[in-house]
N, C-alpha and C positions, 0 to 999 in steps of 0.2 A: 100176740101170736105172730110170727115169725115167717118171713117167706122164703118158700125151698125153689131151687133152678135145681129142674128135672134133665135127663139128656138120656133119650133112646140110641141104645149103641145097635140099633137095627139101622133104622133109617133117619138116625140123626136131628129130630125131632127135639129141640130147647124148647123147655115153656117156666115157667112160675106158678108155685102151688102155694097160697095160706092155708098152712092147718097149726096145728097147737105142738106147741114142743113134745105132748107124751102120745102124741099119734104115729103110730109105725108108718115110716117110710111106704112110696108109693110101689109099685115092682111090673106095673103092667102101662105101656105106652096106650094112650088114649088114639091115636092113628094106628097105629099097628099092632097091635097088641104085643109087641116086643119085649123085650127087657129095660128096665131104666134102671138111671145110675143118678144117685143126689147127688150133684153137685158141688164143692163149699165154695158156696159167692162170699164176695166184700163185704156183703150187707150194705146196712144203708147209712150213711153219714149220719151225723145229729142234726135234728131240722130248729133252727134259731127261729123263731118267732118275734116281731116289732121290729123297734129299731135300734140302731146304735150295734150294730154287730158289724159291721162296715169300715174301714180305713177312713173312707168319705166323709161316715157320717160325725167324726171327730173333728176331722180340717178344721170344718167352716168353724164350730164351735168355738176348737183353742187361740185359730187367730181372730176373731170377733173379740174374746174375753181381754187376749192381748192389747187389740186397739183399743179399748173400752178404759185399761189399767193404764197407759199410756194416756190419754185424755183425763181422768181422775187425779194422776200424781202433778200436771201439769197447776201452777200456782194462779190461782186468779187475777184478771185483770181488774188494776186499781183505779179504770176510769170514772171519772167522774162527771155525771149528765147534769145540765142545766136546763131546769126549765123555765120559762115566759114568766112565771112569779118572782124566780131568783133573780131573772135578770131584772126587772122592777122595781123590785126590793133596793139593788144594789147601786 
């Protein structure tokens, strides 16, 4: 159901009505008993829900995965540890 902006051309009077799309327009100001006039408002945006609707909440993301892919392709180190048996041993 859909909300209507009312406006008394009496005494100027704006307010907001919920009624249902197939209900007749209102015609009687609730302060003055005047005359009203609907309105056409903007309506209401689309409301996003969670997350990831954000510029923000991408950033951090794509550069994290970046560093991550950058650390991965890098080639292992071919050190080699010695311990107290090898040297022993040796």
């Amino acid at each position: 159901m859909p909300t209507y902006d009312y406006k008394c051309s009496n005494c100027n009077h704006t307010f907001e009505y919920f009624q249902p799309m197939s209900a007749a327009p209102l015609t009687e100001c609730p302060q003055c008993k005047g005359r009203l006039i609907r309105i056409i408002g903007t309506g209401s945006g689309p409301i996003f829900k969670g997350s990831g609707f954000y510029q923000t909440d991408y950033k951090g993301k794509s550069q994290e995965s970046k560093k991550s892919n950058e650390t991965d392709s890098k080639p292992p180190t071919t050190e080699k540890t010695v311990s107290k048996d090898d040297k022993n041993k040796s």
